[in-house]
SELO-943274 format. One record per residue (C-alpha): residue number from 1; residue in one letter; y, z, x; chain. Coordinates in Angstrom, 2 decimals, always signed. Each point is the difference from the previous one (the first is absolute). Layout:
% SELO-943274
TORDREN  k  r  c2  c3  c1  c
TORDREN  NUM  A  Y  Z  X  A
...
END
This chain:
% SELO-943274
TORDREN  k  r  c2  c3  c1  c
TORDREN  1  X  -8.46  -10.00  +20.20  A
TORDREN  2  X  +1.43  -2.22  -2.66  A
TORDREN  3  X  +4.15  +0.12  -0.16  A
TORDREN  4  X  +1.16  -1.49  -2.99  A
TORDREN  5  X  +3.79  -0.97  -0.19  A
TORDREN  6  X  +1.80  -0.56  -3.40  A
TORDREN  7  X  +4.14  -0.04  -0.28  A
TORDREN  8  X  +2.35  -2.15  -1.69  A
TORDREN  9  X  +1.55  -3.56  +1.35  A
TORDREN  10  X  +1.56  +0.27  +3.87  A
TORDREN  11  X  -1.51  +3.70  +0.53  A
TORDREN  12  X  -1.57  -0.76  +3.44  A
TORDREN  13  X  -3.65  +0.00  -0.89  A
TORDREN  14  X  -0.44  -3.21  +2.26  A
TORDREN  15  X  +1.63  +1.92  +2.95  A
TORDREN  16  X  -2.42  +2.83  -0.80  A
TORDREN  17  X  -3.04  -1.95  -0.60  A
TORDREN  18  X  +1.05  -1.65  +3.50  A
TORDREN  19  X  +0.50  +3.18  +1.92  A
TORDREN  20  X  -3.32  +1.00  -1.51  A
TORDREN  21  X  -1.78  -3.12  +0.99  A
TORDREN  22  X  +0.97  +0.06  +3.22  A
TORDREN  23  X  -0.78  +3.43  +0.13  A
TORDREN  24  X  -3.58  -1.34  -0.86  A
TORDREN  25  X  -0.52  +0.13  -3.84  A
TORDREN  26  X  -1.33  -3.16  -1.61  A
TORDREN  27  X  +2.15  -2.07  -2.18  A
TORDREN  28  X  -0.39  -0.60  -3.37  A
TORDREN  29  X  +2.63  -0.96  -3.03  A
TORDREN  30  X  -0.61  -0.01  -3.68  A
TORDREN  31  X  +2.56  -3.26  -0.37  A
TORDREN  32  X  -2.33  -1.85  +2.84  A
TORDREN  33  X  -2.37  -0.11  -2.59  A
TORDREN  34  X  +2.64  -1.57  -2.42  A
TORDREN  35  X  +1.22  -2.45  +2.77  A
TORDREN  36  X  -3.18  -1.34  +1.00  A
TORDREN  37  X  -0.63  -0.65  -3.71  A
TORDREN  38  X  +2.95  -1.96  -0.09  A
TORDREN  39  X  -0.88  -1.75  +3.05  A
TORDREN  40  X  -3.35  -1.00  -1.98  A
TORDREN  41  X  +1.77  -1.59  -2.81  A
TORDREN  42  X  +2.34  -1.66  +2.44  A
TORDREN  43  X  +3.06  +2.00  -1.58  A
TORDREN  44  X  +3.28  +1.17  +2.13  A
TORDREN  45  X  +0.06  +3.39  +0.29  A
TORDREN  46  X  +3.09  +1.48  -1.78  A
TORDREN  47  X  +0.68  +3.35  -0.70  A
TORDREN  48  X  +0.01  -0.70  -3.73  A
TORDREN  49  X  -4.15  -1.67  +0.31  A
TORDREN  50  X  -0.78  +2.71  +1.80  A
TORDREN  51  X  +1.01  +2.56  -2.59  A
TORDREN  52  X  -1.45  -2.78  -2.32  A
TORDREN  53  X  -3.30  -0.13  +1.31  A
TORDREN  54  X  -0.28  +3.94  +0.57  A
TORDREN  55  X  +0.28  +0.58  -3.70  A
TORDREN  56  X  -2.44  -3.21  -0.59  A
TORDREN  57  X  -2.95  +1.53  +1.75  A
TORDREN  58  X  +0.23  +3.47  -0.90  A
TORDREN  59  X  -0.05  -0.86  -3.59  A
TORDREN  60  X  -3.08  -2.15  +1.15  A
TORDREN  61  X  -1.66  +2.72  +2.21  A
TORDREN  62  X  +1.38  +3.18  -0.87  A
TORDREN  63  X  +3.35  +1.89  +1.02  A
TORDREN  64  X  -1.62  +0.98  +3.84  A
TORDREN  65  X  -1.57  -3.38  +0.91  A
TORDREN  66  X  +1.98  -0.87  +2.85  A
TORDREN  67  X  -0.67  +3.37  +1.29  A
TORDREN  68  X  -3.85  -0.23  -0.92  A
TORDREN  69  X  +0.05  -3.59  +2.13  A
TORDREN  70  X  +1.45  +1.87  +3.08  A
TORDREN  71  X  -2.20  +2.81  -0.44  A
TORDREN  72  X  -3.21  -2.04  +0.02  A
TORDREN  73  X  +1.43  -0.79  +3.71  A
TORDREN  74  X  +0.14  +2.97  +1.62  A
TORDREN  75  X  -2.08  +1.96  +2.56  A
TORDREN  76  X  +0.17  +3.64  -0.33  A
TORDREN  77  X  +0.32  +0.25  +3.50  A
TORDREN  78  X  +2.94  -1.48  +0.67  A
TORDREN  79  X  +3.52  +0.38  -0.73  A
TORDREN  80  X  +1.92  -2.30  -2.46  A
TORDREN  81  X  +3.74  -0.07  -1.47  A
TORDREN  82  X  -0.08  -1.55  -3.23  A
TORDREN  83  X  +3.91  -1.61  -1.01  A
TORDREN  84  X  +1.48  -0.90  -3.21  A
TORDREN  85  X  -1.85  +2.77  -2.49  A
TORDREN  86  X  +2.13  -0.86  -3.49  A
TORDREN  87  X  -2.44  +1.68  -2.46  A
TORDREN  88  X  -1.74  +3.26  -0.46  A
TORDREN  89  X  -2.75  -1.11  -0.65  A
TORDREN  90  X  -0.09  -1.26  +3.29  A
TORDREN  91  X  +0.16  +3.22  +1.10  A
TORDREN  92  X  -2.86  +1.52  -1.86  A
TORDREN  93  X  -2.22  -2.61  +1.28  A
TORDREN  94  X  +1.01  +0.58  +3.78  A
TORDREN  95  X  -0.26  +3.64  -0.83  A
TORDREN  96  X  -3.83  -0.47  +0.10  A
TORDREN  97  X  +0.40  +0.08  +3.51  A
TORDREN  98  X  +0.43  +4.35  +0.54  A
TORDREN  99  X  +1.71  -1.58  +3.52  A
TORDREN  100  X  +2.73  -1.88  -2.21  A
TORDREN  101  X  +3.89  +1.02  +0.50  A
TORDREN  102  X  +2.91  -1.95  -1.90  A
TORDREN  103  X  +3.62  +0.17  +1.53  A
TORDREN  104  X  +2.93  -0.50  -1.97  A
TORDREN  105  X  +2.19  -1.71  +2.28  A
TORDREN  106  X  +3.84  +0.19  -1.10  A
TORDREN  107  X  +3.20  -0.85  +0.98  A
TORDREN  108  X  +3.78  -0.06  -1.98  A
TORDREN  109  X  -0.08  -3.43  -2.26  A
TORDREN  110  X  +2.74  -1.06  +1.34  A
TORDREN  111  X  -1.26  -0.15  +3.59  A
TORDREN  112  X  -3.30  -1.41  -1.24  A
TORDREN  113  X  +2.02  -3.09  -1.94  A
TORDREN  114  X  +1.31  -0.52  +4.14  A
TORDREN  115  X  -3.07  -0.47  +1.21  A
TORDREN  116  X  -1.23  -2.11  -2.24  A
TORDREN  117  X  +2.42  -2.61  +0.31  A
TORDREN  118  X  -0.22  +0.41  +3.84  A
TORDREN  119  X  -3.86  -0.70  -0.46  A
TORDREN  120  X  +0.39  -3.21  -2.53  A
TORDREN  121  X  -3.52  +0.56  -1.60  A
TORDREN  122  X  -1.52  -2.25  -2.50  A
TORDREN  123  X  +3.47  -0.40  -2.42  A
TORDREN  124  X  +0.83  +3.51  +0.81  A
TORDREN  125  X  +3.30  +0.47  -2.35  A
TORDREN  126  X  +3.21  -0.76  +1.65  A
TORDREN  127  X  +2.14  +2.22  -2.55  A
TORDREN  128  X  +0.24  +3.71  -0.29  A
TORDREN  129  X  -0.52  -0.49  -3.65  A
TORDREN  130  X  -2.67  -2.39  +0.23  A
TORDREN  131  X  -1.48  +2.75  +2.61  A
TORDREN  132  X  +0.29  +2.76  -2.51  A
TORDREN  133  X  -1.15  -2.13  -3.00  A
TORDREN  134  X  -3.38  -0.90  +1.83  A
TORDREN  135  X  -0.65  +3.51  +1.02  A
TORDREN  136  X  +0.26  +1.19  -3.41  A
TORDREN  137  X  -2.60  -2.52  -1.12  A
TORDREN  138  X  -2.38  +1.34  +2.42  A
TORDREN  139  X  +0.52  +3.66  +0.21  A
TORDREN  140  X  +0.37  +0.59  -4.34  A
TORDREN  141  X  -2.45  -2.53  -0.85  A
TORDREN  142  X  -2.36  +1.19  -4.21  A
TORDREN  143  X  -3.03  -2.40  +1.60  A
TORDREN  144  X  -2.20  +2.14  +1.19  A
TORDREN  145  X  -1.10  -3.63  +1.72  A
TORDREN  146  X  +3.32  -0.27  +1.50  A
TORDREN  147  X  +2.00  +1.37  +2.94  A
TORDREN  148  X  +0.58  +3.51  -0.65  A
TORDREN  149  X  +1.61  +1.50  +2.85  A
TORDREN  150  X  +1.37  +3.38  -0.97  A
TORDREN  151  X  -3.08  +0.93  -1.31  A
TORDREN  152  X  -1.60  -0.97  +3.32  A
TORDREN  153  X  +2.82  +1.88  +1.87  A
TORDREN  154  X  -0.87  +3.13  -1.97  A
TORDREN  155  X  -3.72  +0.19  +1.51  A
TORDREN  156  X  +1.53  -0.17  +3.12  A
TORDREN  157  X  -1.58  +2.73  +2.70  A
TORDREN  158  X  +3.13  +0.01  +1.71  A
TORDREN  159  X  +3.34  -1.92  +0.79  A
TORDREN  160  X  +1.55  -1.89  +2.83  A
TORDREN  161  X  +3.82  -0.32  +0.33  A
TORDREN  162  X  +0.56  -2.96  +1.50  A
TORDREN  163  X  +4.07  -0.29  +0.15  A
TORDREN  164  X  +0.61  +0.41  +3.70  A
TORDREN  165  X  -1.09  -1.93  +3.24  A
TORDREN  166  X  -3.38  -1.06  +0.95  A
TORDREN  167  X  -0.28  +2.52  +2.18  A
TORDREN  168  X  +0.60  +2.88  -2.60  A
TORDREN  169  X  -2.71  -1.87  -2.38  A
TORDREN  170  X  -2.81  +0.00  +2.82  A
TORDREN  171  X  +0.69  +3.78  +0.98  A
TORDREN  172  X  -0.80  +0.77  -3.62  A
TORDREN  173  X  -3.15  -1.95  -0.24  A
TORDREN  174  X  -1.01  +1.66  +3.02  A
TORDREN  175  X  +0.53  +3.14  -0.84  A
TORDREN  176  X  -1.69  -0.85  -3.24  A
TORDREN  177  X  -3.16  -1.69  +1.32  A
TORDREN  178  X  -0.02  +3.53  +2.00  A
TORDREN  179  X  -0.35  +1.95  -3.05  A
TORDREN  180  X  -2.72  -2.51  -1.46  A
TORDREN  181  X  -2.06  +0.01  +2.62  A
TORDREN  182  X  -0.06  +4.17  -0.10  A
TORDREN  183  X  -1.02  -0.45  -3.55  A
TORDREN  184  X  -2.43  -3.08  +0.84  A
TORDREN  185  X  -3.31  +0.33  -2.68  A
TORDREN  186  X  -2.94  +0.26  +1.42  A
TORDREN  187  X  -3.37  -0.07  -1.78  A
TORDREN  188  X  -1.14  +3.26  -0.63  A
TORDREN  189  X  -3.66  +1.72  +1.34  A
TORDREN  190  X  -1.98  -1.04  -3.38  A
TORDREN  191  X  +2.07  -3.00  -0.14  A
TORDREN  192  X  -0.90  -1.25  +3.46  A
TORDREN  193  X  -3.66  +0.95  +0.15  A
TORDREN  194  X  -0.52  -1.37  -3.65  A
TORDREN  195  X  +1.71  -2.92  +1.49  A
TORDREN  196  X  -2.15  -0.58  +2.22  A
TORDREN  197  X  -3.57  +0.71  -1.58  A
TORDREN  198  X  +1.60  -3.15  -2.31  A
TORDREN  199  X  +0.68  -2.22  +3.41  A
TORDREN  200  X  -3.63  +1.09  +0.90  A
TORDREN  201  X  -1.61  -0.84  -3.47  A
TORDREN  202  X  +0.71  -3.59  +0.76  A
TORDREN  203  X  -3.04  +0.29  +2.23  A
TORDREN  204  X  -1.82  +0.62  -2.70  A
TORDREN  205  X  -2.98  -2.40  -0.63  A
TORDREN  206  X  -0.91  +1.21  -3.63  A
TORDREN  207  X  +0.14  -2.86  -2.51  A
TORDREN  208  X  +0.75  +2.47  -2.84  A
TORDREN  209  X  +3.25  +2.44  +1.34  A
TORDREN  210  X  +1.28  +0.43  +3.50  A
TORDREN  211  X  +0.32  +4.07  +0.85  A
TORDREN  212  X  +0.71  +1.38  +2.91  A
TORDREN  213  X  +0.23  +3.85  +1.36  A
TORDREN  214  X  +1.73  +1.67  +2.85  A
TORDREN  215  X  -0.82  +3.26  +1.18  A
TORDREN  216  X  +3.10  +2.02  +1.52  A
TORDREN  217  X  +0.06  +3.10  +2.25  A
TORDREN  218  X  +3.01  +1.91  +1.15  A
TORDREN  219  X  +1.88  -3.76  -1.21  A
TORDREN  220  X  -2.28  -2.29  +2.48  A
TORDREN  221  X  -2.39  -2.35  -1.25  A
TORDREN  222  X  -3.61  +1.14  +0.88  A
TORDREN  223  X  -1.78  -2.40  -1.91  A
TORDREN  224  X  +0.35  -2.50  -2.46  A
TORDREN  225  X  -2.44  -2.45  -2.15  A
TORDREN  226  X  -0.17  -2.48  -2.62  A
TORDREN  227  X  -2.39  -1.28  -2.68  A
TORDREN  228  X  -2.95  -1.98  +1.05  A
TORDREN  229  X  -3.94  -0.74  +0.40  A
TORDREN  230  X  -1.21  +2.32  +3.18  A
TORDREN  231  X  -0.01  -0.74  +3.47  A
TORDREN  232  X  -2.46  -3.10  +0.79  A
TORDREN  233  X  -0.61  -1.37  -3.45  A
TORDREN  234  X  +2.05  -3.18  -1.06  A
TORDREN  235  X  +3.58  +0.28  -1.49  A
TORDREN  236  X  +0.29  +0.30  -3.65  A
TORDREN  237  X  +2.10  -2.60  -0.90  A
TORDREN  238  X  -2.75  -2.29  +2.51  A
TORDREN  239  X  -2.52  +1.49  -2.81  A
TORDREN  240  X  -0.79  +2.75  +1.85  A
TORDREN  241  X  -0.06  +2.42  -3.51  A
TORDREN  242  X  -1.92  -1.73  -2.90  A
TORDREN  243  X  +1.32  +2.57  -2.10  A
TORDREN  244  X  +3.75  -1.11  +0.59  A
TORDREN  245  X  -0.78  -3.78  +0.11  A
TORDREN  246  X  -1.05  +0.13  -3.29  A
TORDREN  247  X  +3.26  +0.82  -1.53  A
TORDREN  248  X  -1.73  +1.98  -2.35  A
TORDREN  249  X  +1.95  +3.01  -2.30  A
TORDREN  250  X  +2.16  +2.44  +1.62  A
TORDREN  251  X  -1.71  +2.89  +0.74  A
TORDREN  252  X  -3.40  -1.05  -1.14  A
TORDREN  253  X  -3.29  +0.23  +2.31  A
TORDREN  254  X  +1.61  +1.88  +2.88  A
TORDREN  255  X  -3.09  +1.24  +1.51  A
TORDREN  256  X  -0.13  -3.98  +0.71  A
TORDREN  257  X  +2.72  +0.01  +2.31  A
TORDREN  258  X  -0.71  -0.71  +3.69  A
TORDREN  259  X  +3.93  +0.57  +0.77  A
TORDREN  260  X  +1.00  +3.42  +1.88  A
TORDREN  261  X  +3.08  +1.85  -1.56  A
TORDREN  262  X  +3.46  +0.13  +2.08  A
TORDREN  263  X  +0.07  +3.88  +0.25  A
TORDREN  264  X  -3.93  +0.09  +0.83  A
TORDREN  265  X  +0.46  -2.33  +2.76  A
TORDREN  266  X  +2.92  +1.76  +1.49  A
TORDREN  267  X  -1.75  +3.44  +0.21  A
TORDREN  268  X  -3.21  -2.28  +1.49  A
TORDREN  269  X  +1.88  -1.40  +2.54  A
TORDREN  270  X  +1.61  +3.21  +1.18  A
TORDREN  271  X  -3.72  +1.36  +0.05  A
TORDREN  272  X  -0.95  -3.15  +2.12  A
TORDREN  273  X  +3.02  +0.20  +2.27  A
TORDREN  274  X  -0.58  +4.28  +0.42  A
TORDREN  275  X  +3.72  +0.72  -1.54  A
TORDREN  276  X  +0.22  +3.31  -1.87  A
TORDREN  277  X  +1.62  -0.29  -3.52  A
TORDREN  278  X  -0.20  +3.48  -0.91  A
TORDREN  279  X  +3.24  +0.79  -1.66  A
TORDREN  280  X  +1.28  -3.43  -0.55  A
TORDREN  281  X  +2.02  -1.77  -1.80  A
TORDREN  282  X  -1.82  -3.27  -2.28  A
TORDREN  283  X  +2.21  -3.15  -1.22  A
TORDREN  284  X  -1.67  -2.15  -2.21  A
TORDREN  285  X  +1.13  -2.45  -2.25  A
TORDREN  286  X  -2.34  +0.55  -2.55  A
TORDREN  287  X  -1.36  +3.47  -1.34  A
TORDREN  288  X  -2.87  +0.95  +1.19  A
TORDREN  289  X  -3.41  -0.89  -1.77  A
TORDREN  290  X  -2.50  +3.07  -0.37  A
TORDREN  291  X  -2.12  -1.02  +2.92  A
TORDREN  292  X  +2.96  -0.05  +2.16  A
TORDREN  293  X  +1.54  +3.24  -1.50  A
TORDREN  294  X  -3.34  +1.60  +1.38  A
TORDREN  295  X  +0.37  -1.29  +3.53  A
TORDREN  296  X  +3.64  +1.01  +0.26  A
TORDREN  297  X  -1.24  +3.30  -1.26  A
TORDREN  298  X  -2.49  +0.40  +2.92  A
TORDREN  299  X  +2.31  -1.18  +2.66  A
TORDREN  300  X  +2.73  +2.51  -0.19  A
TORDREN  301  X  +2.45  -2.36  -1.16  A
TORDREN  302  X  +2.38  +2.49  -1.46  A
TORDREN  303  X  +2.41  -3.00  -1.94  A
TORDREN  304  X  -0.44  -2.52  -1.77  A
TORDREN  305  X  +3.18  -2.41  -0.83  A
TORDREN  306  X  -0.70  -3.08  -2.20  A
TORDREN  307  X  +2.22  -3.35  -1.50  A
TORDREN  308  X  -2.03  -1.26  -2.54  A
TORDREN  309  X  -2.28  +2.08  -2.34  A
TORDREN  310  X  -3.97  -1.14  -0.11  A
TORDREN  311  X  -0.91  +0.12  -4.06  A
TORDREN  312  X  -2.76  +1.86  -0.03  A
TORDREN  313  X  +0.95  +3.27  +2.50  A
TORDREN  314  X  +0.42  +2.57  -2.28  A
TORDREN  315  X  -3.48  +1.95  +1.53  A
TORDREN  316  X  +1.58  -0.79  +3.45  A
TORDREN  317  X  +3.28  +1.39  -0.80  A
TORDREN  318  X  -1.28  +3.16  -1.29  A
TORDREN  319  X  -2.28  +0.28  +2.70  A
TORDREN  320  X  +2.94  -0.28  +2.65  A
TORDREN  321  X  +1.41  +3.04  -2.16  A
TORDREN  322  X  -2.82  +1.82  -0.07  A
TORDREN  323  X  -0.16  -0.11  +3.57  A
TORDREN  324  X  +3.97  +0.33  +0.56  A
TORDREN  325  X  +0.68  -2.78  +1.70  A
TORDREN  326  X  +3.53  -1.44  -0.41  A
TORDREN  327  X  +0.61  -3.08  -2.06  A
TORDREN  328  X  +3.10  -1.72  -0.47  A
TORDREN  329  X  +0.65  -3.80  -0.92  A
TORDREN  330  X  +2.78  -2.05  +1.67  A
TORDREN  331  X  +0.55  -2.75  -2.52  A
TORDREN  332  X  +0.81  -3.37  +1.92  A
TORDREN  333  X  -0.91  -3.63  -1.09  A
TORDREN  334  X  -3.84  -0.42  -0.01  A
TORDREN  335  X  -1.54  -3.83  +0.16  A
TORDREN  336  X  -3.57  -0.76  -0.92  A
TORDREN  337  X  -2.31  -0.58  -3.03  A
TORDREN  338  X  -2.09  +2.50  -1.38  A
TORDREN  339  X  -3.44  +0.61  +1.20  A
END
């Protein structure tokens, strides 16, 4: 789960993020990124640099870079709170993350001007007007490089009003981390098992394309396999397939190939192992060649879910038709080189 928090000057985000963190989320903040840039250049960290800087390295990276920098940090199985979102396009980078939630959190401005001078941040202003002047500059900013917070506010999920006691404020997240949690994504079935025929392609020792299958029955794994040469005959990327090795055109002199297919490995080893397959389920991440489409055939397999489509599987397509065997394609990011 990825919390995102967003809100204008004095709002309470740090006491959220805090509650959060002790709650066990991970940490992260958009201005850290700015600060330890300033740190770098051996700069003091005022409000004003920050804002500065912010606008400086979007125009240089793009409108969501700090975002895209905090993103490349994160484990999708862990929980994170990300502070000081200013710009939306901030939020449609986290948003590649289906887990990803932003709060609003919100509180009068004239208690939020309080707490600011009761914190003494980085030159925080020490006027009302100087308060309100600053927080116009960030909220109502035409940059699109710039802080723009009342766009950002806008893509909110939800709000958090923060204009009572500490107490009040960590009832609220509670109760709202309750509600996340019920509507917590998980992966669905094609999602999962396609996810992990791609964790099991790694094994893969084909020098041309890593492919890997997974047979499913009644949603359990019964078997699963991946490209390579056949049991007892030297790995393919050790030069095990001469055909492969010679990095010769794609598709050209497959009769040549020493390498066993992903799907024809996975309905070999259930044959080796004595599992039925007979009216299972068959993840691949690439379409099925015609040589495999026969084997699946024979086997019972009654479905036949791919990523990535193999060029030349029109005849194998057709023949799954013919035969009435369900296809569907679940399209997630495919690695590899053509064969």
């Amino acid at each position: 789960m990825i919390i995102g928090l967003t809100g204008k000057n004095g709002s309470g985000k740090g006491e959220v993020a805090k509650f959060l963190v002790d709650s066990g989320f991970i940490y992260h903040s958009l201005s850290d990124v700015l600060r330890e840039e300033l740190k770098k250049k051996g700069k003091a960290i005022t409000r004003e640099r920050l804002i500065e800087l912010g606008t400086q390295l979007r125009q240089e990276g793009g409108p969501s870079v700090l975002a895209d920098k905090i993103l490349q940090k994160l484990d999708p199985e862990k929980n994170y709170v990300i502070d000081s979102i200013r710009n939306p396009a901030e939020v449609q980078a986290l948003r590649k993350r289906d887990d990803f939630t932003l709060i609003n959190v919100s509180a009068p401005q004239k208690i939020r001007f309080e707490r600011t001078r009761a914190r003494g941040r980085e030159n925080d202003p020490v006027t009302f007007d100087e308060f309100v002047r600053l927080e116009k500059r960030e909220a109502e900013s035409p940059d699109p490089n710039s802080q723009q917070l009342n766009e950002t506010i806008k893509l909110a999920h939800c709000e958090l009003i923060n204009e009572s006691t500490l107490e009040v404020l960590h009832e609220k997240i509670r109760h709202l981390l309750r509600e996340l949690s019920k509507k917590n994504s998980r992966p669905g079935w094609d999602d999962y098992f396609m996810g992990i025929a791609k964790v099991a392609a790694l094994r893969s020792n084909c020098i041309k394309r890593k492919v890997a299958a997974v047979i499913v029955k009644d949603k359990r794994i019964i078997s699963t396999g991946y490209n390579g040469t056949p049991r007892g005959i030297a790995n393919c990327n050790e030069g095990g397939c001469h055909r492969c090795n010679s990095f010769g055109a794609s598709g050209a002199n497959l009769e040549e190939c020493l390498c066993s297919h992903a799907e024809e490995n996975a309905i070999v080893q259930s044959a080796y192992h004595g599992v039925c397959i007979k009216e299972a389920t068959l993840y691949t991440t690439f379409s099925p060649c015609l040589m495999c489409t026969k084997m699946i055939l024979n086997s019972g397999i009654r479905e036949v879910v791919f990523n990535a489509a193999y060029p030349m599987n029109d005849v194998a397509l057709k023949l799954l038709a013919q035969a009435y065997i369900q296809v569907r394609q679940v399209l997630k990011e495919q690695r590899g080189v053509n064969a």
